[in-house]
N, C-alpha and C positions, 0 to 999 in steps of 0.2 A: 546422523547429525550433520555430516558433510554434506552430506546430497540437501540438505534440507537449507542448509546457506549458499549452497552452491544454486541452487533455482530460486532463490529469494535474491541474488547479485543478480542473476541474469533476468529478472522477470521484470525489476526493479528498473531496469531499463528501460522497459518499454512506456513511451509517452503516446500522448495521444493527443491529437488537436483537440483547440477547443471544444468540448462535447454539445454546451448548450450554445455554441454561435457565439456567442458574445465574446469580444473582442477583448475585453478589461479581469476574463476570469485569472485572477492572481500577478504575480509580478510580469511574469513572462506571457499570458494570455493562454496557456495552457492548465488542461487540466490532467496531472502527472498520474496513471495507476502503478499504484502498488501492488505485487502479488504478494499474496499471504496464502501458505500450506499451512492446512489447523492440525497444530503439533502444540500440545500442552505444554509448559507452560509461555512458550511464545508466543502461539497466536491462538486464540480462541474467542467463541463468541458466546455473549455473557447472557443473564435470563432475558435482556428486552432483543437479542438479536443485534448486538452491536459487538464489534470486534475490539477485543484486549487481551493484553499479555505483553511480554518485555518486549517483544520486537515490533510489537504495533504502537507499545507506546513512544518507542525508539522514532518509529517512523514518522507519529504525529509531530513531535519534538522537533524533526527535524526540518519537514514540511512546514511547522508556523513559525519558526524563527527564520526561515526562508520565503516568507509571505509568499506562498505557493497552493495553489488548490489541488487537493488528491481526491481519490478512490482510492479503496483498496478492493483488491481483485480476490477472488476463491480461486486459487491451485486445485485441482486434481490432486488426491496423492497416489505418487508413484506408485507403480506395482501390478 
């Protein structure tokens, strides 16, 4: 469970230029990835292929009240 926060803090770090060019994508012009490891019940993804669970919705939350545009990313899991 540690290792599983602990590369969700550091992955969460990582930004990325804007991906489609466009200068206006969110507040800052960036588009922020999220990494997400699919560990039930934090992140997983649901029957259409769309990711949910408490830290993804953590993530959304936090990214639109941040008027910020994300990805989230697929982790590898450890091991």
């Amino acid at each position: 469970m540690l290792r599983f926060l602990w590369v969700m803090l550091l992955l969460v770090s990582l930004e990325a230029g804007a991906i489609d060019g466009t200068p206006d994508s969110g507040a800052d012009g960036r588009i922020h990835q999220v990494g997400i490891l699919p560990v039930a019940p934090f992140a997983f993804k649901d029957a259409e292929g769309k990711w949910d669970g408490l830290s993804v919705m953590v993530w959304k939350q936090i990214m639109e009240q941040s008027d910020l545009d994300y990805r989230f990313v697929e982790i590898a899991t450890p091991g």
